[in-house]
N, C-alpha and C positions, 0 to 999 in steps of 0.2 A: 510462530506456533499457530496464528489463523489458520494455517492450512489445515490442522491437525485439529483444533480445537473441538470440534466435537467430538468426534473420535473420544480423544482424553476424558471428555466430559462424560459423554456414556459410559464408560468403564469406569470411571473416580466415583459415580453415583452409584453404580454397581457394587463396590466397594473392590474393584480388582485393582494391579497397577501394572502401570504398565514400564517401560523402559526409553525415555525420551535424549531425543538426539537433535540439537538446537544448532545451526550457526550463528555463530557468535558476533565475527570478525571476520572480513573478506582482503584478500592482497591482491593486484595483477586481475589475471580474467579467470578468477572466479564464478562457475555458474548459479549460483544461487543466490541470495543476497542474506545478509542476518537477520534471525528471526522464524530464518525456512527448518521445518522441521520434519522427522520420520520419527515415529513412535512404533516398539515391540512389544503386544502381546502377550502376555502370558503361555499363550496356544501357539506362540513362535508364528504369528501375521504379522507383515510390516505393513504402514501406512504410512503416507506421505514419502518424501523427498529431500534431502541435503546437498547432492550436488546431482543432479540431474543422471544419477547412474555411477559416476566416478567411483563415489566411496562408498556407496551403500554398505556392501559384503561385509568391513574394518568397521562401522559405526553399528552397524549391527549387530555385530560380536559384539561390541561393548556394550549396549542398549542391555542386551542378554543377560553378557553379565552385573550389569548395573541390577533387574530383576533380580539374580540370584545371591543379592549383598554385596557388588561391588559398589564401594563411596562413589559419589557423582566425583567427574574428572572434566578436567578441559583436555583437549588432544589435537594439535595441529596435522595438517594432512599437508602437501605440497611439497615442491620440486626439490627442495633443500632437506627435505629425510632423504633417506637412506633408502626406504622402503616405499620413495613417492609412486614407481611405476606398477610396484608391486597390486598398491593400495587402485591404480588405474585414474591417477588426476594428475593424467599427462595433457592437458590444458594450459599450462605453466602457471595455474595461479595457486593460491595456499589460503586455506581453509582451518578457521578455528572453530569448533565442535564443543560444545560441551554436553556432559551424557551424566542423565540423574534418574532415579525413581520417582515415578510421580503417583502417590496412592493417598490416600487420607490421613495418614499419619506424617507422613513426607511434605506434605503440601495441604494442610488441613481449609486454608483459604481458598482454594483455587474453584469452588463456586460461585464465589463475590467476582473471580475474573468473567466469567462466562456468563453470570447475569448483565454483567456491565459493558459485554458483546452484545450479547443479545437488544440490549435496551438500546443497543448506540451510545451511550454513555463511556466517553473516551475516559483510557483507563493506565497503566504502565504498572508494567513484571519486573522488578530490579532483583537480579539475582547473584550472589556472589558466587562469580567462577573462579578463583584465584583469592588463597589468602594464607599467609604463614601460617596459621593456626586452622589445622585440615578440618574443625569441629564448624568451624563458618561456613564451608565451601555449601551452596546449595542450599542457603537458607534464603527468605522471599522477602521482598518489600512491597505489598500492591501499594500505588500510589493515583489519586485522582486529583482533580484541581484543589478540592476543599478537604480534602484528607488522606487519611495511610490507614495500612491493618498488616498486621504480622512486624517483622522485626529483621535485620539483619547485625543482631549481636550487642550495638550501643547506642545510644540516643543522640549520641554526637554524630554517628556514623547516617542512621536513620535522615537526622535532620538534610545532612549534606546532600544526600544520596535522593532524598524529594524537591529539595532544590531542584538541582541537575533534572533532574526526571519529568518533571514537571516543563521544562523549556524544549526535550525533545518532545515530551506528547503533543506538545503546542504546534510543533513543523513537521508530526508525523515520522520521528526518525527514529530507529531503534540502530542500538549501538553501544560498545564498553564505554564505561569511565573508570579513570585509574586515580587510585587514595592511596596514602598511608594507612598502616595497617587498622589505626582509629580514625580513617575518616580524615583525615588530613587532607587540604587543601595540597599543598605543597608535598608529595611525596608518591611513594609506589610500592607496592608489595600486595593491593588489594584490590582485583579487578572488578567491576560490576557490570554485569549487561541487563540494558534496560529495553524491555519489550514492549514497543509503544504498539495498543490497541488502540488507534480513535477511528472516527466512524468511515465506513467508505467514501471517497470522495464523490463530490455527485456531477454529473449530467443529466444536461435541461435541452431537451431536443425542438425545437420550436418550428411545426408545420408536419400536420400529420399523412404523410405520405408515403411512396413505398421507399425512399432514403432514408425515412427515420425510421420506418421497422427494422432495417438491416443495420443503422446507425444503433438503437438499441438493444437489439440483439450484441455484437460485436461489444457493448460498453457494458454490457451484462457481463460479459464473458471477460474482460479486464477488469473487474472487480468494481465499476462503476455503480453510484443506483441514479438506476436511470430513471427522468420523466419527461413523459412527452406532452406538451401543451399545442391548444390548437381553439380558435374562438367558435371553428364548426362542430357540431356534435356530431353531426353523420359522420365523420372521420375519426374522431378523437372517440373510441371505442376500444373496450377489454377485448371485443374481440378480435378486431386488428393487432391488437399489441398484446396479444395474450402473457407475454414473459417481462412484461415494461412494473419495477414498480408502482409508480402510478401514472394515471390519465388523466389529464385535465383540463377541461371547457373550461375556457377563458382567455381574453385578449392577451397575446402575450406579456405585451409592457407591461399589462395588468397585473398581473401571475407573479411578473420579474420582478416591481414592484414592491409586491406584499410579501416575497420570499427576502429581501434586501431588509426591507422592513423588521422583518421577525429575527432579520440574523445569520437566514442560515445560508446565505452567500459568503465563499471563503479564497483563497488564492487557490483552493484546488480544486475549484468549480469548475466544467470547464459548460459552457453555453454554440450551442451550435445552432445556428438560423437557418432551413431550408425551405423559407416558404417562396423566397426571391421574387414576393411581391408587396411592395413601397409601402401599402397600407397597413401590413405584418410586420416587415423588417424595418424601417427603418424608426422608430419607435422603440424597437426592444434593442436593437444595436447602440441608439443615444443611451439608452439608460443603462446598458450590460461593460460600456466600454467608459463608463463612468464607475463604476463598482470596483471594489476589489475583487476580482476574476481572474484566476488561471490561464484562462483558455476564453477567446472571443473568435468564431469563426463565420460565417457566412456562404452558403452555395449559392451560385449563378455564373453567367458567362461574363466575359470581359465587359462589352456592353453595360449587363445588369450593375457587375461594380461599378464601373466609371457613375452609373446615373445613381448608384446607392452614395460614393464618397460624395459626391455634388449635394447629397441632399442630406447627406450628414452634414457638413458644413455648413448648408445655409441656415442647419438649427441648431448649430455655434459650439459643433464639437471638435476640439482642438486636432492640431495634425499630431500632436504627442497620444492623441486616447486614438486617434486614426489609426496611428502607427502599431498599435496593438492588434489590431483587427485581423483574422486570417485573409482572407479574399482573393483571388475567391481558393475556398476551402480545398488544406489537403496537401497531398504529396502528388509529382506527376508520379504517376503509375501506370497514366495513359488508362488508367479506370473507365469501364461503359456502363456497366450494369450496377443495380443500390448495393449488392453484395461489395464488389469492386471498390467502387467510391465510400462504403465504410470504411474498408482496409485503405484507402489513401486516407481518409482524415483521421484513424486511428493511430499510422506510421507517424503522422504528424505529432498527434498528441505525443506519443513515447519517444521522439527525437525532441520538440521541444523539454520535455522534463529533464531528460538525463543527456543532452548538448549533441544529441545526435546531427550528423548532415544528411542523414539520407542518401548516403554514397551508397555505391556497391561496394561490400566486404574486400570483393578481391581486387579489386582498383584499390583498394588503401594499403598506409603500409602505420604500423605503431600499434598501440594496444586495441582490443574487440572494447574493453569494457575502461570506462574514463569513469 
């Protein structure tokens, strides 16, 4: 629902509602992932997305009629109806959807969610899509590290359902859990999807040059917040990086340091070094490949690594935190230009997360999506 979230937000404040359409649940090569959302209007506007085109037209219609009092519903989409080519999610994968009214009476909470976006304060939507007794379906649980607000029926149920909740906010995963009908460990009859908001992951761009303006830009646009650090000021300026969350003068080790320090270094950080000179890099590379970090990259030519690993080692950095290192940075894409060489270390980044190889499509053979 990020994609969508303001949207709802202006309208719920308005006091209008709208008609929301959630994936849930993905199978096969599904294009969207759960969590992706399209919401209807009142004025019959769609916004957002569910499968990238496929089902719009069928989740729309129900969006609609969810608006005109139809109960929220789960609805599978995929190759196994009857009506899959109809619906047009001839992709072979299958798509679970669930479709609710969302206005202030329906979801009287859902300003606590969108403050706790806004603030960056990670947050989780547990909503029951599935439950014998149809008066459950589409009731909410917000859940945070130190608390809950709203209700999903029982207290027993509540409890279990923040457990759970609570360990996907932690790894960023949204996704069902399945209970018995009270909450039961052991059983089924009671789906729950849990919509993990925690904050963007961040990127730290280290050497302000024209590879880290196309670098930030590119990690703006994958939903990064980016910063870029640099110990020169004539470089490290708003107005070079006009789209950069922030800019900051200061040695990098330094910067990397006090950000490690304070916490907010995580496995989904990812740190990119392009300054490829010794007195910059390799100082923030000791201390970045010592960290819990995501992503540890480096630009320079063969030469520049061979003489950066030499000098990481002689300041007693293991070949195990070596071995983490990009080096030098990227996908061959045969990249020339900073535009270019963004999109090769961004391919990197989004094959590293989800076990990509970086093959060509049509040289492979077995699923698009693992």
């Amino acid at each position: 629902m990020r994609d969508v979230l303001d949207e709802v937000a202006k309208r719920w404040e308005s006091g209008e509602a709208v008609g929301l359409g959630t994936v849930v649940a993905t199978f096969r090569s599904a294009p969207r992932p759960p969590g992706a959302s399209m919401l209807v209007t009142q004025a019959g506007e769609a916004v957002g997305s569910v499968s990238g085109g496929c089902v719009e037209g069928a989740v729309y219609e129900r969006a609609t009629a969810a608006l005109d009092g139809e109960p929220a519903a789960l609805q599978r989409y995929g190759v196994s109806d009857d009506d899959a080519f109809a619906v047009g999610l001839t992709c072979g994968g299958i798509l679970d959807v669930f479709v609710e009214r969302v206005d202030r009476a329906s979801f009287p909470d859902f300003d606590a969610v969108t403050e706790s976006v806004r603030a960056e304060e990670p947050v989780a939507v547990a909503t029951v899509v599935d439950h014998p007794d149809a008066a459950r379906i589409g009731a909410h649980l917000l859940v945070w590290n130190d608390r809950t607000r709203g209700g999903l029926g029982e207290r027993r149920v509540d409890d279990a359902v923040a457990d759970d909740a609570r360990g996907m906010l932690a790894s960023g995963r949204s996704g069902v859990l399945e209970y018995g009908p009270e909450g039961q460990r052991r059983g089924e009859g009671m789906r729950v999807f849990v919509n993990s908001f925690e904050p963007p992951p961040r990127m730290l761009v280290f050497g302000a040059i024209d590879f880290a303006a196309a670098m930030a830009r590119i990690g703006s646009f994958l939903g990064y917040r980016v910063t870029v650090c640099d110990a020169r000021p004539v470089f490290a300026t708003r107005s070079r990086f006009p789209g950069v969350d922030d800019v900051v003068v200061d040695w990098p080790h330094r910067y990397l340091a006090a950000e490690a320090e304070a916490g907010r270094l995580d496995a989904r950080t990812a740190v990119m070094v392009l300054t490829h000179d010794p007195k910059f890099d390799v100082p923030v590379l000791e201390l970045a490949l010592r960290q819990r970090i995501g992503y540890v990259g480096a630009m320079g030519s063969r030469r520049t690594h061979d003489d950066r690993m030499q000098r990481l080692r002689e300041n007693g950095v293991s070949e195990s935190d070596l071995a983490r290192l990009s080096s030098p940075i990227g996908l061959d894409l045969g990249a020339r230009t900073p535009e270019e060489t963004a999109v090769s270390i961004a391919a990197e980044l989004i094959a590293l997360r989800w076990g990509g190889q970086g093959a060509r499509l049509a040289e492979t053979e077995g699923p698009i999506h693992r």
